[in-house]
C-alpha positions in Angstrom: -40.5 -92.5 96.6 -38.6 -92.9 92.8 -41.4 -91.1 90.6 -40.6 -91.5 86.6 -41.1 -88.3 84.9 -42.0 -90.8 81.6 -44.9 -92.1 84.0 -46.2 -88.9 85.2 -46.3 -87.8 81.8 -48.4 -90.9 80.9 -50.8 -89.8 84.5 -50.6 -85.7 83.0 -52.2 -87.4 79.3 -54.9 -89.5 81.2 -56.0 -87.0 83.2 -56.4 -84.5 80.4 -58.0 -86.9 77.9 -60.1 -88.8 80.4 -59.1 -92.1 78.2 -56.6 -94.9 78.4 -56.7 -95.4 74.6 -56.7 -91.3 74.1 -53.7 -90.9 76.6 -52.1 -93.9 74.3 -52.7 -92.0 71.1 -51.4 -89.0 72.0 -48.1 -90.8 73.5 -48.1 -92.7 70.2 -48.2 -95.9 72.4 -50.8 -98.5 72.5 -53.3 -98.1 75.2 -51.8 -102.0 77.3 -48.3 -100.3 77.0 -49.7 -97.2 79.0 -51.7 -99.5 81.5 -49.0 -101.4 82.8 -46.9 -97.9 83.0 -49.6 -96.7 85.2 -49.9 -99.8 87.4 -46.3 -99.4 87.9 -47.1 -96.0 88.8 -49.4 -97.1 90.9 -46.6 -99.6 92.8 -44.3 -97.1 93.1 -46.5 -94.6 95.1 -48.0 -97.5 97.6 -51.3 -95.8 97.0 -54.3 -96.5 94.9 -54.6 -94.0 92.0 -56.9 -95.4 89.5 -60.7 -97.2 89.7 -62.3 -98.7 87.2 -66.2 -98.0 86.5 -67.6 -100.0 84.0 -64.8 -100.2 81.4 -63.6 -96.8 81.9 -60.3 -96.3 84.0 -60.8 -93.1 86.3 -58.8 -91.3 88.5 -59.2 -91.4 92.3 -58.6 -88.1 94.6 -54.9 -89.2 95.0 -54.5 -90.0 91.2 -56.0 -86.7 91.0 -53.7 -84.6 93.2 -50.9 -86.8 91.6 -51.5 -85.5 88.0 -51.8 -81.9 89.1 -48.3 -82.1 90.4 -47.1 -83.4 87.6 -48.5 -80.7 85.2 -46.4 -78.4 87.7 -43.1 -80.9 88.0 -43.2 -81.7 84.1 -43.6 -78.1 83.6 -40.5 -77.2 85.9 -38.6 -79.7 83.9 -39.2 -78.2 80.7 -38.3 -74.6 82.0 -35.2 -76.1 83.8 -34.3 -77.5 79.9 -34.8 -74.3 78.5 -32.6 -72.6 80.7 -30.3 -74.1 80.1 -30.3 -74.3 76.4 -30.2 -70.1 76.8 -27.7 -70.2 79.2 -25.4 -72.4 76.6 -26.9 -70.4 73.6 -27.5 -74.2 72.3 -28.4 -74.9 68.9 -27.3 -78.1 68.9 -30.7 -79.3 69.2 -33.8 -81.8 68.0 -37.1 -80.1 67.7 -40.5 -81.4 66.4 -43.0 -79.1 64.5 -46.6 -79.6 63.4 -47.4 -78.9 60.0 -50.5 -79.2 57.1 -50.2 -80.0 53.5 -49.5 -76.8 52.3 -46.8 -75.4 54.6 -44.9 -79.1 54.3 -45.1 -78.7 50.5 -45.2 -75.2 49.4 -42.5 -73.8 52.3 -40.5 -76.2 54.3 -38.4 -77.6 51.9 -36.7 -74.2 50.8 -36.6 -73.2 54.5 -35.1 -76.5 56.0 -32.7 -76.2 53.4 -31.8 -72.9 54.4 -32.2 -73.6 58.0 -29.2 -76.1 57.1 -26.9 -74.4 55.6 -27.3 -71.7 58.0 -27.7 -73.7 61.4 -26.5 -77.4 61.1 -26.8 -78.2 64.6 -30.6 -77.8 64.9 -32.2 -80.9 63.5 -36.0 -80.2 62.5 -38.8 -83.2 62.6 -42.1 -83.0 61.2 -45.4 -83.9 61.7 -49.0 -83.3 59.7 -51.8 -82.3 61.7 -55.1 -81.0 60.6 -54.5 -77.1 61.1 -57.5 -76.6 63.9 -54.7 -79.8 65.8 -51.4 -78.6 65.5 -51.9 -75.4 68.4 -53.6 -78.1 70.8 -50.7 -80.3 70.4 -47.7 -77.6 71.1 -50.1 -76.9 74.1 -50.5 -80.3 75.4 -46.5 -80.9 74.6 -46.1 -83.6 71.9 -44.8 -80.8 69.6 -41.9 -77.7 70.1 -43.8 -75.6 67.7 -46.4 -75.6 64.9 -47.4 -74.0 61.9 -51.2 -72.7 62.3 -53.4 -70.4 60.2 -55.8 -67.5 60.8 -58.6 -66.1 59.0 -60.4 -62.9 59.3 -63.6 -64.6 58.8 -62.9 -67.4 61.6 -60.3 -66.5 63.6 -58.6 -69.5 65.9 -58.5 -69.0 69.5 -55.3 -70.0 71.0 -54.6 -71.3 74.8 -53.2 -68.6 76.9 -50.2 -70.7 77.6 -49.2 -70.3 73.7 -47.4 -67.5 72.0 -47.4 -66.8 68.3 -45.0 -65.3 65.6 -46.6 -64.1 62.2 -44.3 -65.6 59.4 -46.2 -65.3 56.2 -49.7 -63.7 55.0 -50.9 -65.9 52.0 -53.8 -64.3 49.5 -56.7 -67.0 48.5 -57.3 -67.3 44.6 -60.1 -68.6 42.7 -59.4 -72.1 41.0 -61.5 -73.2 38.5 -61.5 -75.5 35.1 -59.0 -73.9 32.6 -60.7 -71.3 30.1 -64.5 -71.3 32.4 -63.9 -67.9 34.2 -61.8 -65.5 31.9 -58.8 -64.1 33.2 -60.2 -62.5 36.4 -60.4 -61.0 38.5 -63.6 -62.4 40.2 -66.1 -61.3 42.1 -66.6 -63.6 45.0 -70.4 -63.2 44.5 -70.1 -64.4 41.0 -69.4 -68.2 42.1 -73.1 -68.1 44.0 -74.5 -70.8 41.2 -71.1 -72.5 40.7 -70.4 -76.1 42.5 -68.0 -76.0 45.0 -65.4 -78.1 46.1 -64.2 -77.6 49.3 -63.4 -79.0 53.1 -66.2 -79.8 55.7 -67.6 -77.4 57.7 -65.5 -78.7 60.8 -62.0 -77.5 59.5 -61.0 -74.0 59.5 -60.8 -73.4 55.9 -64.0 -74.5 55.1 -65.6 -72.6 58.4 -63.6 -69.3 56.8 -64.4 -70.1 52.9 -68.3 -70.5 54.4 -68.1 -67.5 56.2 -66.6 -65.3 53.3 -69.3 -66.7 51.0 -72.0 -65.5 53.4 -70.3 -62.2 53.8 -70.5 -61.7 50.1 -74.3 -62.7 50.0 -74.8 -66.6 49.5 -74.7 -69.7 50.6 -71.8 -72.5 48.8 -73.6 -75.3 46.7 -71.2 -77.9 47.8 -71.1 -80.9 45.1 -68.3 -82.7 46.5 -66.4 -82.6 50.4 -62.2 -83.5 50.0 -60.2 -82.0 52.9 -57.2 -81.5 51.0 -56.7 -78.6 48.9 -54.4 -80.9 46.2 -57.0 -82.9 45.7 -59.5 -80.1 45.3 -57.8 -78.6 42.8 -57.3 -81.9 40.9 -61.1 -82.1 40.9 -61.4 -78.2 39.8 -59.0 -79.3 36.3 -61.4 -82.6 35.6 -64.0 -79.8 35.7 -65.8 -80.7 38.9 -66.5 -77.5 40.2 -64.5 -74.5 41.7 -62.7 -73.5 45.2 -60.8 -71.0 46.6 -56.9 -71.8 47.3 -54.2 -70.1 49.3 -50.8 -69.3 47.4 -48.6 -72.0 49.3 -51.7 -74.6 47.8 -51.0 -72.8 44.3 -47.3 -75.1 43.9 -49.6 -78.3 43.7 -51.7 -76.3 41.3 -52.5 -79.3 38.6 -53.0 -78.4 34.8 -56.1 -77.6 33.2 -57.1 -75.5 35.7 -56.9 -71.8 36.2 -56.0 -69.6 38.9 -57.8 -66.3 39.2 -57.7 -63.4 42.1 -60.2 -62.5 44.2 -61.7 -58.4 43.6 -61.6 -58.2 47.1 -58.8 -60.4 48.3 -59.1 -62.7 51.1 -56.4 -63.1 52.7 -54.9 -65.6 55.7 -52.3 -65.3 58.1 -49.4 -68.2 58.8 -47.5 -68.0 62.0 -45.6 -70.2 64.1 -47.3 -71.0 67.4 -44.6 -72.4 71.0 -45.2 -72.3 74.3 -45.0 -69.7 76.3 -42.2 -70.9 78.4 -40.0 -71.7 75.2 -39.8 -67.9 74.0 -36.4 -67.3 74.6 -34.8 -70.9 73.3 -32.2 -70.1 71.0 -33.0 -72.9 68.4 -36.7 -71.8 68.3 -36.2 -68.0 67.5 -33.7 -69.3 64.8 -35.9 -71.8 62.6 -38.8 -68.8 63.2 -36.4 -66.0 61.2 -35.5 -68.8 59.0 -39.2 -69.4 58.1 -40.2 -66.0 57.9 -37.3 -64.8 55.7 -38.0 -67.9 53.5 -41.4 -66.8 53.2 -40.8 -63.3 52.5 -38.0 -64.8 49.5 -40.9 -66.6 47.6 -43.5 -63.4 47.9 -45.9 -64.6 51.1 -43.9 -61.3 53.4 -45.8 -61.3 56.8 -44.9 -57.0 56.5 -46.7 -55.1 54.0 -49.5 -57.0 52.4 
């Protein structure tokens, strides 16, 4: 029996996802490309794998077994990979990291700059994910690594099979329309009877905004819902309302509006998240101290704030 490792990765995604089409999207191909991979699948083991009920496509108890050994095969494969990348000491490599809007903007540039002056063999890819997406997909293996954040107010649970490095800690400042507020600082109580402008309640900075505001007392009066903190501030300088924004967001920071700290700061954490079984890459530990002394160069030091 031939088994394609590209197959049984399709058979790992469909058995986590429970979905054709949410298989597909995580692949990035369309759902018919990874039906006729898994009827092929199907061919090569001479046994049936998959059943459909209703329009759903379900595994059967062999499909089942099949995708549990190849978590464990596809898993071996990647650790076989890495070993020998240590072995070599290789960094000659092509990696893939998740990011959000204010890591891709605020720190990447400078430190993929950096990491290629220093390291021109490692070639780093991006990709934006929403923050609470970017640990799930390092887990699930469409990314190497992942920029994620953390908040005292709503911390982020990670996977047990992920590990962590702390690059940067980033303070959040109060933006509001130029000349509204004075020079600052301000009291996060203050902003009770302001209008806010902030992310929904499903992402993790407006969860940890939320939860700060109720720590301090009140309940946000949210006038208008915009995920992204650019476009927030742009909003804040038309004279919308006010937001809080982290320093990385600060390099997008639009004018007529004001920047103002906190009197109690509130502060967020941004590490790198891998998988376990990719600690000791060489390529991986390099683009991680290029990050964090990149962050440390432009004031965001994970060490002493």
């Amino acid at each position: 029996m031939d088994l394609s490792l590209h197959r049984l990765r399709m058979l790992r995604e469909l058995h986590r996802r429970g979905t054709v089409t949410a298989a597909a999207s995580s692949l990035h191909y369309t759902a018919s490309a990874v039906s006729q991979q898994l009827a092929q699948l199907e061919r090569d083991v001479g046994a049936r794998l998959f059943e459909r009920i209703g329009r759903r496509v379900q595994l059967t108890e062999l499909g089942t077994l099949l995708a549990e050994h190849a978590e464990e095969i596809l898993g071996a494969v990647e650790r076989a990979s890495m070993a020998l990348e240590e072995a070599q000491e290789a960094t000659a490599v092509r990696l893939t990291t998740g990011v959000f809007a204010t890591v891709a903007a605020g720190l990447l540039p400078k430190a993929m700059d950096t990491l290629a002056g220093r390291h021109p063999g490692i070639q780093l890819r991006t990709r934006q994910l929403a923050p609470e997406a970017t640990a799930l997909a390092v887990r699930d293996g469409e990314l190497d690594l992942a920029f994620v954040i953390d908040y005292a107010d709503a911390p982020m649970p990670w996977d047990s099979s992920l590990l962590g490095s702390q690059i940067a800690v980033e303070r959040l400042h109060v933006a509001a329309p130029a000349g509204t507020l004075g020079s600052g600082p301000v009291d996060l109580a203050d902003l009770a009877d302001q209008p806010w402008i902030l992310s929904g309640p499903k992402s993790h900075f407006g969860t940890a905004v939320r939860a700060a505001c109720l720590r301090n007392g009140f309940d946000l009066r949210i006038t208008h819902e915009v995920e992204e903190q650019s476009t927030a501030m742009s909003m804040v300088a038309a004279g919308l309302g006010v937001t809080l924004v982290s320093d990385l967001g600060l390099q997008l920071r639009p004018p007529g509006m004001d920047a103002l700290a906190l009197t109690a700061p509130i502060t967020r954490t941004v590490s790198i998240v891998y998988r376990s079984t990719a600690l000791r890459r060489p390529a991986l530990n390099l683009i991680i101290d290029v990050v964090r002394s990149t962050a440390a160069e432009i004031g965001l030091s994970a060490v002493g704030r």
